[in-house]
C-alpha positions, 0 to 999 in steps of 0.5 A: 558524505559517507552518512548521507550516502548510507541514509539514502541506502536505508530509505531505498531499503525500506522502500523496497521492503514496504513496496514486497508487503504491498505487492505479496499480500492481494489487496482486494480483501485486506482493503475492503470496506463496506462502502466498497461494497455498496459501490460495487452493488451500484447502490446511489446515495439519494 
C-alpha cells in the first residue's frame, strides 16, 4: 500500500517537474525547424 502510494506520488512529482521546463522555456525557438519554416512562408510542395 505504502510502496504503491509513494510511486503514484513520484510519478506526480515528475510530471509536474517536466510540465515547469516545458511551460518556463517559450516553445517557438527551441522547437523550430526548417520545415517550419518553409511552411510559415506558404512554400507548397509540387
Amino acid at each position: 500500500m505504502l510502496a504503491k502510494l509513494l510511486k503514484a506520488f513520484s510519478i506526480a512529482a515528475l510530471l509536474v517537474i517536466v510540465k515547469r521546463l516545458v511551460l518556463r522555456k517559450p516553445p517557438s525557438h527551441s522547437y523550430r525547424t526548417p520545415e517550419d519554416r518553409w511552411l510559415r512562408r506558404g512554400y507548397r510542395k509540387p
